[in-house]
C-alpha positions in Angstrom: 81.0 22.7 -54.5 79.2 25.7 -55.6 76.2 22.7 -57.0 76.0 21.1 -53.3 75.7 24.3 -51.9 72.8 25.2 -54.1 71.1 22.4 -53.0 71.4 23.1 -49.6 70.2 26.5 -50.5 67.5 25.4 -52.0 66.5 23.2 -49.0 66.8 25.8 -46.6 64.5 28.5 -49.0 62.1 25.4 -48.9 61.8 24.7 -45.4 62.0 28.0 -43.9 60.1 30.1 -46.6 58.0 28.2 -48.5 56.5 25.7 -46.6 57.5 26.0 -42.6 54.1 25.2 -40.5 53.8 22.2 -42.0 57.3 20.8 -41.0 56.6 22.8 -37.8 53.9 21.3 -37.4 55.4 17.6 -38.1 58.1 18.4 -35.4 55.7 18.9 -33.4 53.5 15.8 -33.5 56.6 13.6 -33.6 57.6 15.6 -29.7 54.0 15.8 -28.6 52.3 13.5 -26.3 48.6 13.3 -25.6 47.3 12.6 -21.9 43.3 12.0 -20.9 41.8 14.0 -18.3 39.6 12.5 -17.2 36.1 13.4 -16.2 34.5 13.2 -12.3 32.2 11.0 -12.0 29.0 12.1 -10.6 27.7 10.7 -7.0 24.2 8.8 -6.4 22.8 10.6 -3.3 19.6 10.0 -0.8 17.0 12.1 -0.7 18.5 13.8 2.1 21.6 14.0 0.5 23.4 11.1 1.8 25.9 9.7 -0.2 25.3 6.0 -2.0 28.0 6.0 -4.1 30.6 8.5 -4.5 34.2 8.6 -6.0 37.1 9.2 -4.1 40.6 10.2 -4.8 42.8 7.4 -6.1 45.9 6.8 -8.8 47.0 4.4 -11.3 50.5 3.5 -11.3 52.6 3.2 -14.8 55.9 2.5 -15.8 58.0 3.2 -18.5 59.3 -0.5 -19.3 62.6 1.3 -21.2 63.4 3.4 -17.6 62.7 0.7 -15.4 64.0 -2.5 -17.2 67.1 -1.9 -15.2 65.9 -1.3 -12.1 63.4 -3.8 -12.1 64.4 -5.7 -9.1 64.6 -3.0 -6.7 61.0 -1.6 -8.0 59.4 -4.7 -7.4 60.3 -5.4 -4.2 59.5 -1.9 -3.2 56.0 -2.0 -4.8 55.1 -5.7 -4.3 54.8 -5.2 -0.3 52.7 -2.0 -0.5 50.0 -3.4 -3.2 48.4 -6.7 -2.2 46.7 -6.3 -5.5 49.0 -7.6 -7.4 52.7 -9.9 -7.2 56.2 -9.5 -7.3 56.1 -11.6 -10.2 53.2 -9.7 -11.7 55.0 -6.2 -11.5 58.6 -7.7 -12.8 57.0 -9.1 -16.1 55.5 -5.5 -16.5 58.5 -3.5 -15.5 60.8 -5.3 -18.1 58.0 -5.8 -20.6 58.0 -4.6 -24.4 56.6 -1.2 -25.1 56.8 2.2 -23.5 53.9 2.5 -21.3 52.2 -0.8 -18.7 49.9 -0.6 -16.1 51.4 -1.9 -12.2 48.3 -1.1 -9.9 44.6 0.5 -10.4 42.8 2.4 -7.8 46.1 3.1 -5.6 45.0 5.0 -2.5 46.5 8.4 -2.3 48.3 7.3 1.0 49.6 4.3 -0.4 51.2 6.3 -3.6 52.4 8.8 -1.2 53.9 5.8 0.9 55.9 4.3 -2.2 57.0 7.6 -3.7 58.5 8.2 -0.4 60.4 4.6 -0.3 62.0 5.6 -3.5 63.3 8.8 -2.9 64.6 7.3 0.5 66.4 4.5 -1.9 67.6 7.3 -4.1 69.2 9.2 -1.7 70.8 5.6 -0.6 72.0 4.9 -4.0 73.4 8.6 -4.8 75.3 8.6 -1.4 76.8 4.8 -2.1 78.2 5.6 -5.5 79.7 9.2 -4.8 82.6 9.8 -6.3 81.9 7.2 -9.3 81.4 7.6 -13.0 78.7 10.1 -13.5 76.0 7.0 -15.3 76.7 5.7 -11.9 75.8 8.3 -10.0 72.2 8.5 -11.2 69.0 7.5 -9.6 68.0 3.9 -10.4 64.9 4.2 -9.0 63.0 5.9 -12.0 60.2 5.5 -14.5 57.3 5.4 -12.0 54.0 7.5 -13.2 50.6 8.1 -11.5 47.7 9.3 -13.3 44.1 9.5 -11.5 41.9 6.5 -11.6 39.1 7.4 -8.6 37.5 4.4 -6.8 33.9 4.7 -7.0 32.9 3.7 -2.6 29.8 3.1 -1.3 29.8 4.4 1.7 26.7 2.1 3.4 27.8 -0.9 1.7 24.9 -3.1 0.6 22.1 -0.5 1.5 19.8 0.1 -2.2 23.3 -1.7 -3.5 20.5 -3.6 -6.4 19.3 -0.1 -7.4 22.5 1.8 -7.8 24.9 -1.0 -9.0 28.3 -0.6 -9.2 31.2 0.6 -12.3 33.8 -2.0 -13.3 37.6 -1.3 -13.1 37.4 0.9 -16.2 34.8 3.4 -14.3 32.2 2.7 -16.6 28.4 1.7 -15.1 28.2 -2.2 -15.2 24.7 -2.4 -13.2 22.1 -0.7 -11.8 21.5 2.9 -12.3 25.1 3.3 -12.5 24.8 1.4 -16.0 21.3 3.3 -17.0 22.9 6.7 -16.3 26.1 6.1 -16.9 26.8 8.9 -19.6 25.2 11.4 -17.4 27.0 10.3 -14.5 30.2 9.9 -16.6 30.6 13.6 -18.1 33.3 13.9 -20.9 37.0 13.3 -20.2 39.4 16.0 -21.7 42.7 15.8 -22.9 46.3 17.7 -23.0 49.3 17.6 -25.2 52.6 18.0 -23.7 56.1 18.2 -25.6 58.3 15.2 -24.2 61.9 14.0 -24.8 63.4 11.8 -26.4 62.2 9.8 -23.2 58.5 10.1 -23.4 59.3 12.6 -20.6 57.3 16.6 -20.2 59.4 19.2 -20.9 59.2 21.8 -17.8 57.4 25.2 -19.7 57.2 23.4 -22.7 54.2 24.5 -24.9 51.0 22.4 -24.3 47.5 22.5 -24.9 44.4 21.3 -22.5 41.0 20.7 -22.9 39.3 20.4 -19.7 37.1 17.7 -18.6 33.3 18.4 -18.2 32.4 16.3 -14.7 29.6 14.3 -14.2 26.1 15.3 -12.9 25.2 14.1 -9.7 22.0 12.0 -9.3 19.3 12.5 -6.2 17.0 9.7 -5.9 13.9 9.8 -3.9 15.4 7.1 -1.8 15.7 7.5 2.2 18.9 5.8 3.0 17.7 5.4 6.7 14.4 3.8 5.6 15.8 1.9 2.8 18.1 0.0 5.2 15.7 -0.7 8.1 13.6 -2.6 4.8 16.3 -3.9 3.8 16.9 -5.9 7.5 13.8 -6.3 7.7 13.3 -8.5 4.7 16.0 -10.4 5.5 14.8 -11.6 8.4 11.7 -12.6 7.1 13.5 -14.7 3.9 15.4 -16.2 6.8 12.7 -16.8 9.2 10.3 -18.1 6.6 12.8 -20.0 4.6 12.5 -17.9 1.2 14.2 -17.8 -2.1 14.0 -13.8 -1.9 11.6 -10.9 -0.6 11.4 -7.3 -1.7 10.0 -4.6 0.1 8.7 -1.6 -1.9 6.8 2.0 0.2 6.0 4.8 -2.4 4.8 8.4 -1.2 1.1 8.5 -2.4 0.5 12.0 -3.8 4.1 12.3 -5.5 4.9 8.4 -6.3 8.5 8.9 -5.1 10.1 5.4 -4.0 11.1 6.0 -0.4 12.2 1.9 -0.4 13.3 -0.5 -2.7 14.6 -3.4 -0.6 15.7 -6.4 -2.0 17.1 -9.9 -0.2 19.8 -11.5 -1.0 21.7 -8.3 -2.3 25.2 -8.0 -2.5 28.2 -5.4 -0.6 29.4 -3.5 -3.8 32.7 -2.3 -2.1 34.0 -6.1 -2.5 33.9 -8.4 -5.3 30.3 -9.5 -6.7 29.5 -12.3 -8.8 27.3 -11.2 -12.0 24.2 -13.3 -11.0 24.2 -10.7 -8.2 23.7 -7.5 -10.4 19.9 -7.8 -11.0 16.9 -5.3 -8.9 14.2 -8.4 -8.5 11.8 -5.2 -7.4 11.8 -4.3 -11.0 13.4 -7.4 -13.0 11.6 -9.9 -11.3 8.1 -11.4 -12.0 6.0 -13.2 -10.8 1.9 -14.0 -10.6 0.3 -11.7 -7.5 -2.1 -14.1 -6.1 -4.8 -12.2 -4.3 -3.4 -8.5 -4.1 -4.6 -8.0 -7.3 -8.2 -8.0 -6.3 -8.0 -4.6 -5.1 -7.4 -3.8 -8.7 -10.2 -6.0 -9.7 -12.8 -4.4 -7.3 -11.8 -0.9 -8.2 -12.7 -1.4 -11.8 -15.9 -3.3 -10.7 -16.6 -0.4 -8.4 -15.7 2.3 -10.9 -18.1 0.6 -13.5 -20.9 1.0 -10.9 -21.2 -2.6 -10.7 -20.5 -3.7 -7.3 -20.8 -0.8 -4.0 -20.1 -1.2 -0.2 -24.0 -2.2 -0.2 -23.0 -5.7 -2.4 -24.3 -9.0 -1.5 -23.2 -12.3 -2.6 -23.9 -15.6 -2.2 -20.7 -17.7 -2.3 -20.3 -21.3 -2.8 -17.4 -23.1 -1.8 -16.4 -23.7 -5.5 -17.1 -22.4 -9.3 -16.8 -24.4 -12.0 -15.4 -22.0 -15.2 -15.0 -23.3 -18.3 -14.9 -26.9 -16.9 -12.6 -25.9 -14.5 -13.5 -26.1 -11.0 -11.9 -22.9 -9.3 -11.9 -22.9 -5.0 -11.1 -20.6 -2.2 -8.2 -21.2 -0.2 -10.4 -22.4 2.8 -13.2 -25.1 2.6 -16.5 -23.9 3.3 -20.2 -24.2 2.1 -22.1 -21.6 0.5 -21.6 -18.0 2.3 -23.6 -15.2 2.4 -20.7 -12.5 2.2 -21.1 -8.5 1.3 -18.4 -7.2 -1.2 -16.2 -6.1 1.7 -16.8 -9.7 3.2 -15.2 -11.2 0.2 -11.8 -8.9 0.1 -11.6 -9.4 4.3 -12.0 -13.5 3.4 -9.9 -13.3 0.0 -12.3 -15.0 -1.7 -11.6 -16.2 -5.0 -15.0 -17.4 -5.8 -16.3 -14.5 -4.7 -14.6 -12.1 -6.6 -14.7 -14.2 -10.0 -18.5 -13.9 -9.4 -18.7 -10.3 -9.5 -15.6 -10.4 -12.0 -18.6 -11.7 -14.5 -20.6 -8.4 -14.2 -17.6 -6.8 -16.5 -17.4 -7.1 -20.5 -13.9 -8.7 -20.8 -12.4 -5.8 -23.3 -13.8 -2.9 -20.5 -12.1 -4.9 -18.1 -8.7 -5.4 -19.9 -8.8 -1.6 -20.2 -9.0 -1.0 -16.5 -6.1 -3.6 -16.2 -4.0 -0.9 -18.7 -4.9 2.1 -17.2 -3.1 0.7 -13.5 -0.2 0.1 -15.7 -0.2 -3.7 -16.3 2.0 -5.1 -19.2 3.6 -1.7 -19.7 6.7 0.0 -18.5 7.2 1.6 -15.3 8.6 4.7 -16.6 11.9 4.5 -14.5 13.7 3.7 -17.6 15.8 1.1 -15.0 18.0 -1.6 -17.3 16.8 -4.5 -17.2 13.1 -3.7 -16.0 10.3 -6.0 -17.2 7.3 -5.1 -17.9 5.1 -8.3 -16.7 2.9 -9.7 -18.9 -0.4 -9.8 -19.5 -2.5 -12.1 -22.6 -2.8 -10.3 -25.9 -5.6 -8.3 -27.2 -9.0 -7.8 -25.4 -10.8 -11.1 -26.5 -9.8 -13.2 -23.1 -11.4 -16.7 -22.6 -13.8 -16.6 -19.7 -11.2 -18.4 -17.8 -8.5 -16.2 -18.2 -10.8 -13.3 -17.1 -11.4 -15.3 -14.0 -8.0 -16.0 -13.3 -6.7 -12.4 -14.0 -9.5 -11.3 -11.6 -8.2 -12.8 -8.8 -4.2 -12.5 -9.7 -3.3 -16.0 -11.4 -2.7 -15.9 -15.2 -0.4 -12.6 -15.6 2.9 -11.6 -14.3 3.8 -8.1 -12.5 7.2 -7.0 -10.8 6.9 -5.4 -7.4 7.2 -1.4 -8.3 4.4 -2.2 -10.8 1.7 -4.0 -8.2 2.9 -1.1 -5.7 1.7 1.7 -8.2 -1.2 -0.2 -9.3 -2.3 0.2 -5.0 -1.1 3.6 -4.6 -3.5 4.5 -7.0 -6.5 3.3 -4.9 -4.9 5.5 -1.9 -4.5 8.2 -3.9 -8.2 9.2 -4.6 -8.0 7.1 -7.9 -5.3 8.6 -9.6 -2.4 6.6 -10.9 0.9 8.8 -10.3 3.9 6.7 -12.1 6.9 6.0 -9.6 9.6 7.9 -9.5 13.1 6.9 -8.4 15.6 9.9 -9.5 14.5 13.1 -8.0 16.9 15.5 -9.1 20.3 16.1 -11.0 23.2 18.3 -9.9 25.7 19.8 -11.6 29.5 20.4 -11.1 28.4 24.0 -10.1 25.5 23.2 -7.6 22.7 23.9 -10.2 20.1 21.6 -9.4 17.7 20.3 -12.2 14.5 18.6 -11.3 13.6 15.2 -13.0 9.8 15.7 -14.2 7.4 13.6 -13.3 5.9 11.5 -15.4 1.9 12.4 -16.0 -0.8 11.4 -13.7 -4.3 10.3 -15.2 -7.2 9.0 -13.3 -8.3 5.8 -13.5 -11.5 5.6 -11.4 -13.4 7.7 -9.4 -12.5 9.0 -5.5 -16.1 7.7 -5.0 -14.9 3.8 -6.5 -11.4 4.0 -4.8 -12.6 5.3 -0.8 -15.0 2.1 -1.2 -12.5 -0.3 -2.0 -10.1 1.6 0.7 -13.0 1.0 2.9 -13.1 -2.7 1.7 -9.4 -3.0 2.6 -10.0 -1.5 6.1 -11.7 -4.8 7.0 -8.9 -7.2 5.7 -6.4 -5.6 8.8 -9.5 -5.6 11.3 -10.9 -8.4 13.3 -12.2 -11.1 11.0 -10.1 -10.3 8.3 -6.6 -12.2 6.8 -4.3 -10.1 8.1 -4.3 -8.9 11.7 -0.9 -9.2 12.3 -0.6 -5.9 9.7 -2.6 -3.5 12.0 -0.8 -0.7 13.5 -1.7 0.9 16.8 -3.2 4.3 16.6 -3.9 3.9 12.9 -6.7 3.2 10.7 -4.8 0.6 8.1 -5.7 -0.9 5.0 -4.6 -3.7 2.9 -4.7 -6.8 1.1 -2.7 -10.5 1.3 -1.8 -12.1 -1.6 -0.6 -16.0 -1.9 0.0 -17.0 -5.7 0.9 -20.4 -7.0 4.0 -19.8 -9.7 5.7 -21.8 -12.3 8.7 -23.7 -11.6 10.9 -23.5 -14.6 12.5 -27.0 -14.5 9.0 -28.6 -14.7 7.0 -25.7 -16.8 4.4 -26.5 -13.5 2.6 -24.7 -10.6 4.8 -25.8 -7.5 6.0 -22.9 -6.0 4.4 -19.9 -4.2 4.2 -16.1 -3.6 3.2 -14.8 -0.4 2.6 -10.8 -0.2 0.7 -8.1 1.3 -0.2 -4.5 0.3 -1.6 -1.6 2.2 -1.5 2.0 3.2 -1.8 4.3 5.7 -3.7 6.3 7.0 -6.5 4.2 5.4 -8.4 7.7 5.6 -5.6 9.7 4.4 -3.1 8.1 3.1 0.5 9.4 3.5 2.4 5.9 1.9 2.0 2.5 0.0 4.3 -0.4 1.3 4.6 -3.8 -0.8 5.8 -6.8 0.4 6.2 -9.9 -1.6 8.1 -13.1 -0.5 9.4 -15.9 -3.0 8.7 -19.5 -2.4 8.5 -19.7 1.1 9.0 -23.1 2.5 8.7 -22.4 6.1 4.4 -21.7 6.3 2.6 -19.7 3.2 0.4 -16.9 4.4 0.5 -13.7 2.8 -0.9 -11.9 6.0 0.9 -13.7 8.3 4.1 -13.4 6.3 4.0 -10.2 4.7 1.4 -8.2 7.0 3.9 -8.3 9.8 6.6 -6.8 7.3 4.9 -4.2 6.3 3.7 -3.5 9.7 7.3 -2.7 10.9 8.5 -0.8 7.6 5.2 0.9 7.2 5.1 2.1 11.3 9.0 3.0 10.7 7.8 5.6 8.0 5.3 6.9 9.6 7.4 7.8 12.8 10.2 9.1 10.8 8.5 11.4 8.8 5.9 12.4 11.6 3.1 11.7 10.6 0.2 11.9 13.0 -2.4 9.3 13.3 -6.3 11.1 12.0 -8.0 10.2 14.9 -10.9 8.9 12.8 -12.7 5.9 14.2 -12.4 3.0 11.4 -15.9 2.3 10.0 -18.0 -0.6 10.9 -18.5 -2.9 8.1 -20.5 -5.8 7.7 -18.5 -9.0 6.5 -21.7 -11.2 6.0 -25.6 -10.9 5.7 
C-alpha cells in the first residue's frame, strides 16, 4: 500500500509542481474551440456615393448532427418550408449525418432566422407542456442543435447597372469577377478568430475564459463611375444592339482633364443579384478587341500634324483607289479622283486619303506616335482580364501594314484604350491614363485617394486643336455623321466601320461600327466612345454610333451643367 501510494505521490508532485502549464495547457486545447470572425466586406460605391454593391446582414445555419439526429424530423419540417433554398430531403441527410458540425442554409435573411428560431421555441414550449410530469430525459427540449454564424450577402442594389465592371463574389464571399475579383483582398480585410471553452457537447461555456482577435474590415472602393449616367448608357446601348441587330455595343465617356470613366456600358450584361452563367462574367470595354476601322485616323492625323507634315492648309489629290504593295486599297464610297483638303478627308473618311499622307511618316517615328497614345500596352486599370490589343512587333512595318494601321485595319484595341487615345486630342495633346477607382475608405471614414497615373504629352496643343478642328467638320454638314451633332454645341468626332475576323473561318466577314467625339469641340469637358459589334441590321458608324453618343454625350453635359461656349464653329473648307 505504502508503494501505490508513492506513486500516486509522485504523480501528483509531477503534475502540480513540476510541470503544470503544460498539462494546463493540454486541458485546455482538448475544451477549447476556435470560431472565425469574419471580416466586413468593403462596398463598391458611385462617385456620388451611391452604393453598387454592398453586404447586408445575413446568417448561416449549422447543426450539430449528434443534437439533432433525434429530432430530425421535426427540424426538417420546420426549416424546409422557410428556406426554398434547399429540401426536406436535403436538410434530413445533413441533420442525421456523420460528424459534429454541417451546413443547412447560406445567406439566411436575418428575418427569416428570426422567423425559425421563433417556430422552435413555440414547438419547445409545446413539447415541455405535453410531457409534464414525465421522466426528466423526457422533459427536455427536442428541438436543439441549431447554430447561426454570419455569412453577409453581398446585394447590388441597381441590379445590372456597371454589373461587368464590378462583378460579383461566389457563395464563399470571395471576388469571382470583375473588380470584386481584382480587389478582392482589399475589399476582403482579414477575418479574426476566438476560442471559446465548450462541453463535452461542443457547447460555450457561459463566462468561460476565451480569447478574440478582432477582424480588420474591408476598405471600401469609390469609382469614378456616375451610377445615373452609367445606366442611361447602359439603355441606351441596348437599344441600339437591338435596333441594329448587334452581337454587343459598349459605350465608354471619360472626363478630359482628369481621365476618370464617368461610363462603362456594356450590352448584353447580366443582373448579379440572380444566378449568372460564367460566359457572362467578362467587361468587353476592356476584354474585348477588336480592329477600329476609321476612328483611328484621328490618331493618325495627330501624329502627321505633330510631325509638321500635314496642317489645316493641306491639299490632296485623291483617287478613287491606291494600289500598296500590289494591293489595291479603296474608300468606302466610289468616286474619281478628288480634290480634298486634310479636313476634307477626315469629314469624307477617306482611306486613300489618309494612307497618302500616312506615306509622309518614317514607319519607326510613326510606330512611336502609335505608343505614346497607348497602343499595345496596358491601360493602367489593373482590371482582370484586360487586354492590351495588339499591335505588329518592332518598328520595321511593311508598307502595307503602315497603310492599314493608318487608317485602323491591321491592329486590335479594346474600347477604354481607343477612348484615351481621343481624349488625348481633346485634351490639348496630353494623354491622361483612365482612371476607374477614385478613392478608398476605410472602416473609420478615412478616405485615401487612388493616384493617378502620369500624364505625358504626346503632340503639341497646336497639332491636337487642328485635328479637333478637323473633327468639327465630320458632325457638320457634308461630313459622315450628322446625326451626332448636338444643338447649341460645337461637336467633334469621328465614325469608324472596321471589317473583323470571324474566328470559325480565320476571314474578314464581320464588322465594327463606332464613333468618337467630344464636346465642347472648343473646350472640351468629355470623351464618349461608342462601338457596335457585327451589326446586321445597316453598317454605318455615324449613323449607328453618332446617334448614341449624341444622347449619352447630351445626357452628360446636362447633368453636370455644363454650358455651351457660344463660339461659332469654324468654317472649313472640305475641297479645293
Amino acid at each position: 500500500m505504502a508503494f501505490v501510494l508513492s506513486l500516486f505521490a509522485g504523480r501528483l508532485i509531477l503534475l502540480q509542481g513540476v510541470d503544470p502549464d503544460s498539462y494546463a495547457l493540454a486541458a485546455s486545447r482538448e475544451n477549447t474551440k476556435p470560431f472565425v470572425l469574419h471580416a466586413s466586406r468593403g462596398a463598391i460605391l458611385d462617385r456620388n456615393g451611391d452604393p453598387l454593391a454592398v453586404s447586408e446582414d445575413a446568417v448561416a445555419i449549422t447543426a450539430d448532427p449528434t443534437q439533432t439526429r433525434p429530432v430530425a424530423q421535426q427540424l426538417a419540417s420546420i426549416l424546409a418550408p422557410k428556406l426554398p433554398s434547399t429540401t426536406y430531403a436535403k436538410l434530413f441527410t445533413a441533420l442525421t449525418g456523420k460528424g459534429r458540425f454541417a451546413y443547412l442554409a447560406r445567406q439566411v435573411s436575418p428575418q427569416t432566422w428570426n422567423d425559425i428560431e421563433a417556430e422552435v421555441k413555440s414547438q419547445n414550449a409545446q413539447i415541455l407542456l405535453q410531457n409534464k410530469g414525465k421522466p426528466k430525459e423526457q422533459q427536455a427540449p427536442l428541438l436543439a442543435g441549431l447554430y447561426t454564424e454570419d455569412d453577409p450577402i453581398r446585394s447590388h442594389p441597381y441590379g445590372t447597372v456597371a454589373a461587368n465592371v464590378v462583378g460579383l463574389v461566389g457563395a464563399d464571399g470571395k471576388g469571382l469577377a470583375g473588380l470584386e475579383y481584382g480587389m478582392n483582398n482589399q475589399l476582403s480585410g482579414q477575418d479574426g478568430k476566438a476560442m471559446y471553452e465548450v462541453d463535452s457537447k461542443g457547447n460555450k461555456i457561459p463566462n468561460a475564459n476565451h480569447t478574440v482577435e478582432e477582424p480588420r474590415p474591408g476598405v471600401t472602393a469609390q469609382l469614378t463611375l456616375d451610377a445615373d449616367l452609367q445606366w442611361f448608357a447602359e439603355k441606351r446601348i441596348e437599344q441600339a444592339v437591338n435596333q441594329y441587330k448587334a452581337s454587343s455595343g459598349t459605350v465608354v465617356t471619360m472626363d478630359v482633364e482628369t481621365g476618370e470613366i464617368l461610363a462603362m456600358a456594356n450590352y448584353p450584361t447580366f443582373d448579379p443579384n440572380k444566378p449568372v452563367k460564367s460566359s457572362q462574367l467578362n467587361n468587353p470595354a476592356l476584354e474585348g478587341t477588336y480592329e477600329p476601322g476609321s476612328v483611328q485616323k484621328v490618331v493618325t492625323m495627330a501624329a502627321l500634324a505633330d510631325a509638321g507634315l500635314i496642317n489645316l492648309n493641306t491639299k490632296l489629290q485623291v483617287p478613287g483607289s491606291i494600289e500598296v504593295q500590289g494591293r489595291r486599297i479603296k474608300d468606302h464610297f466610289d468616286h474619281g479622283t478628288l480634290n480634298l483638303t486634310i479636313a476634307g478627308v477626315i469629314a469624307k473618311s477617306s482611306n486613300v486619303g489618309t494612307i497618302i499622307a500616312a506615306q509622309q511618316m518614317r514607319i519607326p517615328q510613326f510606330v512611336k506616335y502609335l505608343h505614346d497614345f497607348g497602343f499595345g500596352q496596358p491601360s493602367g486599370l489593373n482590371f482582370p482580364g484586360e487586354s492590351r490589343g495588339k499591335l505588329p512587333e518592332g518598328d520595321e512595318w511593311s508598307e502595307l501594314t503602315r497603310s492599314n494601321i493608318a487608317f485602323g485595319q491591321g491592329l486590335a484595341v479594346n474600347a477604354v484604350q481607343m477612348t484615351a487615345a481621343v481624349n488625348a486630342v481633346a485634351n490639348g495633346g496630353v494623354y491622361v491614363p483612365p482612371k476607374l477607382v477614385r478613392d478608398y475608405v476605410d472602416a473609420n471614414g478615412t478616405t485615401t485617394p487612388n493616384p493617378s497615373g502620369a500624364s505625358r504629352r504626346v503632340v503639341s496643343p497646336t497639332a491636337a486643336k487642328e485635328v479637333a478642328t478637323m473633327m468639327e467638320a465630320v458632325t457638320a454638314k457634308g461630313g459622315t455623321a450628322t446625326q451626332a451633332a448636338i444643338d447649341g454645341y460645337r461637336v467633334a468626332g469621328k465614325t469608324g466601320t472596321a471589317q473583323e475576323v470571324d474566328s470559325s473561318c480565320g476571314c474578314y466577314r464581320k464588322w465594327a461600327t463606332s464613333f468618337a467625339g467630344f464636346a465642347p469641340a472648343d473646350n472640351p469637358r468629355f470623351v464618349t466612345y461608342v462601338v457596335l459589334q457585327n451589326p446586321t441590321n445597316g453598317r454605318s458608324g455615324g449613323g449607328q454610333g453618332g446617334p448614341v453618343f449624341r444622347d449619352v454625350m447630351s445626357y452628360a453635359l446636362q447633368k453636370y451643367a455644363v454650358p455651351p461656349t457660344g463660339a461659332k464653329p469654324p468654317v472649313v473648307p472640305l475641297t479645293w
